[in-house]
Each structure stands twice: as structure tokens, then as C-alpha cells.
N, C-alpha and C positions, 0 to 999 in steps of 0.2 A: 419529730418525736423519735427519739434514738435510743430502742428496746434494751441496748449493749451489743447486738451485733454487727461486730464488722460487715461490708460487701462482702470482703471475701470468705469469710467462713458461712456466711449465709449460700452463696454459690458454691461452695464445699457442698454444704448440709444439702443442697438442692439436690446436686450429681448426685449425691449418694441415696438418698430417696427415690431418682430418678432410677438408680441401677437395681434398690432393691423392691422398689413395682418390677422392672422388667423379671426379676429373676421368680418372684413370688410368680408375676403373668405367667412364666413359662414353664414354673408346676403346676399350678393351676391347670392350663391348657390342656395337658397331656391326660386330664381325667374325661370320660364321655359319662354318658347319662344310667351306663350299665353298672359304670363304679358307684354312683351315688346311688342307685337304686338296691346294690349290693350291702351298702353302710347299715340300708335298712330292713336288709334279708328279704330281699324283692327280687322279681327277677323278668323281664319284659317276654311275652307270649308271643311266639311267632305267628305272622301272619297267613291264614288258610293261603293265599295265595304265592306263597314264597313253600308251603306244604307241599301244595298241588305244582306245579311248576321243580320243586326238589322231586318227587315221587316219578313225575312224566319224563325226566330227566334220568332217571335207573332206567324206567321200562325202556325207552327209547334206545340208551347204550345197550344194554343186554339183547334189543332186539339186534343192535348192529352185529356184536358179538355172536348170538346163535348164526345172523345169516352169514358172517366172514366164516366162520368152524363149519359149516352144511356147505356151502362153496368150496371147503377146501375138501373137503371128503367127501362132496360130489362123484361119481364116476365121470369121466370126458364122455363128451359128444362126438355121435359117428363123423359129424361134420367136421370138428377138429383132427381126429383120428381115421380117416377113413379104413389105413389097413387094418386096423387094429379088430379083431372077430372077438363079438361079443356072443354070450351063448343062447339070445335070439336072434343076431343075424344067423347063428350055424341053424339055427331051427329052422330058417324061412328056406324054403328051396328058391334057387336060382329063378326068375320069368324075364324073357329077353322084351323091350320097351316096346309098347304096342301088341302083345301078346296076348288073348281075351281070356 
């Protein structure tokens, strides 16, 4: 039974069907589930745990932040500095080791 098409323009017609699924697929693809939920003025509720886990994620940076800033405007340690005369070493009087 011979519709009137050739092989070949049947395998024309094919390719080009084949090329324009591929090309439809591949805008297609590129939408996720927040486009379509937007078509219908929707919008997806983040979940408490991605809340909780963003929030501990501030406090956590900002703790690092205050302790790097109080480190650095620390004063140094007699132990790093020994000569360095702080104005309670000048308070303490001298006592030689073993001294009661």
C-alpha cells in the first residue's frame, strides 16, 4: 500500500521531526518546577531545615569574625613578649624564686 510517499522524503520528514523533538527537548528542559509553579503565581516554601542550617551558618561565621577581630586587638602575652613591661607587671615588686 503506497500512501504517495517516497522513501526518501519519508526519511527527510523523519530527520526533521527527529531534529524538531530534539530542539522542542531542549527548551523544554531548561524549565525546573519553580517556572511552572510561577505560571501559576506559586511560589515553593523553604524547608525549616535548610532555615535552621542558613541561620547556624550566620551565627557560626560571625562567631569566627568576632573571635579573628578580639585576637587581633588582643594585647600579646608576657610569654610572647617577655621585655615588654605591662602596667601590672610595674605594679608587682620584684621577689627572687623561692622567696617566702
Amino acid at each position: 500500500m503506497n500512501l504517495g510517499f517516497g522513501s526518501k522524503k519519508m526519511q527527510k520528514s523523519a530527520r526533521n521531526v527527529g531534529k524538531m523533538l530534539r530542539k522542542r527537548w531542549n527548551e523544554v528542559s531548561e524549565y525546573d518546577i519553580d517556572d511552572v509553579l510561577e505560571l501559576f503565581g506559586l511560589q515553593r516554601m523553604p524547608r525549616p531545615t535548610s532555615r535552621f542550617l542558613s541561620a547556624l551558618g550566620l551565627v557560626l561565621g560571625g562567631a569566627a569574625v568576632g573571635v579573628a577581630i578580639g585576637m587581633m586587638l588582643s594585647p600579646p602575652s608576657r610569654r610572647s613578649y617577655p621585655h615588654v613591661q605591662t602596667p601590672s607587671h610595674r605594679a608587682q615588686p620584684h621577689q627572687p624564686v623561692g622567696a617566702p
